[in-house]
C-alpha positions as CSV (number, residue, x, y, z in Angstrom):
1,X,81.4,309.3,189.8
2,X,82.2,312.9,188.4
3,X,85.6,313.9,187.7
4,X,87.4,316.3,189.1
5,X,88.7,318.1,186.4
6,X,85.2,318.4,184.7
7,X,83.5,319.3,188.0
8,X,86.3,322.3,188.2
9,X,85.6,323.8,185.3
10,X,82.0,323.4,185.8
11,X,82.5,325.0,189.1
12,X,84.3,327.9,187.4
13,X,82.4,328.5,185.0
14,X,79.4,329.0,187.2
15,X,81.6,331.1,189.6
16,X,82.5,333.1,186.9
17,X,79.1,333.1,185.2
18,X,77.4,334.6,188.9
19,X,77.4,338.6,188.7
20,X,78.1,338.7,185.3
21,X,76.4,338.5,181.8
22,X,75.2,334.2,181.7
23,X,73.2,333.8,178.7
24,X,71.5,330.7,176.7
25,X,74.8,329.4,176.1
26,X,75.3,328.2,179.7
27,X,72.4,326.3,179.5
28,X,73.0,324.5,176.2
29,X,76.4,323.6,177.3
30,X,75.6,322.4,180.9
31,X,72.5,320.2,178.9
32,X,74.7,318.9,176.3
33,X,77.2,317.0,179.0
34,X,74.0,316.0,181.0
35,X,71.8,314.7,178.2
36,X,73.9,313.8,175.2
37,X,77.2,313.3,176.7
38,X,75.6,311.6,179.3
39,X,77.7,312.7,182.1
40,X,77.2,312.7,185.5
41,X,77.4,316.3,187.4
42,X,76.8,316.9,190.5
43,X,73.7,317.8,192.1
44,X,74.5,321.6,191.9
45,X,74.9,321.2,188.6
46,X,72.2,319.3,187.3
47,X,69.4,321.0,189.7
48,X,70.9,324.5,188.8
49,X,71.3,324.1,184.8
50,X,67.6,322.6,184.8
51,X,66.0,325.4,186.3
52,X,68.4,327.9,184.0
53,X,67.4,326.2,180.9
54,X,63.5,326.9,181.7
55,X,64.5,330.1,182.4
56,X,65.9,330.7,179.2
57,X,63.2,329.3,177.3
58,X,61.0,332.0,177.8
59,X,62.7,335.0,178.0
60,X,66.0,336.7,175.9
61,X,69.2,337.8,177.5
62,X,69.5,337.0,181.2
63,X,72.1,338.8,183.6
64,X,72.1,337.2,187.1
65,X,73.4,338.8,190.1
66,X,73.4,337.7,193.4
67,X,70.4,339.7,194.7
68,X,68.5,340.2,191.4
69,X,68.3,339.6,188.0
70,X,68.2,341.8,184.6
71,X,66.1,339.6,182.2
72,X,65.4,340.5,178.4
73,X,62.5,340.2,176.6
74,X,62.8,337.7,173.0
75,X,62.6,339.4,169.3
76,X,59.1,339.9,167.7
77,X,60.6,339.0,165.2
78,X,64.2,338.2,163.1
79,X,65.0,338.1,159.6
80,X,68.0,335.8,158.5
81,X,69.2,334.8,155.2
82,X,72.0,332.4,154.3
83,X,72.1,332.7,158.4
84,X,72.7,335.8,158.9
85,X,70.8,339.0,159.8
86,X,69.2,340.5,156.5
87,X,65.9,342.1,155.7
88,X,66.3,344.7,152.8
89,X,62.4,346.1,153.3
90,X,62.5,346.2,157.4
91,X,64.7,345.6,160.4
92,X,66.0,342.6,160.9
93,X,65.6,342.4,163.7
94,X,62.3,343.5,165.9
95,X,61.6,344.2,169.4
96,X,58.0,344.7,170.8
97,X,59.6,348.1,172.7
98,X,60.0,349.2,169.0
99,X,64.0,348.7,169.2
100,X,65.2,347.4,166.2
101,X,68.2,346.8,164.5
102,X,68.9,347.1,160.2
103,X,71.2,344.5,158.2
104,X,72.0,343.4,155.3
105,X,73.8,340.1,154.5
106,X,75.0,340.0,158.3
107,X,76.3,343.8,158.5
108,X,74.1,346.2,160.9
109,X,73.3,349.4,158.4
110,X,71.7,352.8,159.5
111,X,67.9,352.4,159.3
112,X,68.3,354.9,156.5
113,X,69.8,352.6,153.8
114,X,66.0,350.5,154.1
C-alpha cells in the first residue's frame, strides 16, 4: 500500500521536475525510497525512476522537456582534494569539448592564476 502523503510529493516532485532542469539527484532519491527504504511506489514511479537512473548513468546533466531532451556529456576528467575542486597545475575540471573550469581548494579562479 503506498501512502498518500509520500505518493504526493513524489507526484510533485515529478510534476515539478518535467520542463525543467531534473538531474542525477532525482534518480538517487527516487532509488533510495525504492531500494533501501524499501518502499513501495507506485508503478509510475518505480518504471519511470528505473529508466531515469540508466539514463543518468551514462551521460552528465539531463534537462527533460516534454517533446525533447537537452542531455550533457560527463567530465574527462575532475580533480578534487579534501572534496573539493582543486588542481593547482590544470583545470579541475575537464570537458572533452575543451571547456574547463580552474579551482583551488573549492574556489573557481581565472585560468590565469594556473
Amino acid at each position: 500500500m503506498v501512502d498518500p502523503e509520500l505518493n504526493a510529493v513524489f507526484e510533485g516532485r515529478w510534476r515539478s521536475s518535467l520542463g525543467g532542469q531534473f538531474g542525477v539527484s532525482w534518480a538517487a532519491y527516487e532509488r533510495f525510497f525504492a531500494e533501501e527504504c524499501q518502499l513501495e511506489l507506485p508503478d509510475q514511479y518505480t518504471h519511470k525512476g528505473k529508466a531515469f537512473a540508466r539514463l543518468v548513468s551514462s551521460c552528465g546533466w539531463v534537462w527533460p522537456h516534454k517533446e525533447f531532451a537537452i542531455m550533457t556529456d560527463r567530465p574527462k576528467g575532475i580533480s578534487l582534494q579534501n572534496g573539493r575542486l582543486h588542481n593547482p597545475e590544470k583545470p579541475a575540471v575537464e570537458f572533452r569539448d575543451r571547456w574547463s573550469i580552474y579551482a583551488l581548494q573549492g574556489v573557481s579562479v581565472p585560468p590565469e592564476w594556473i
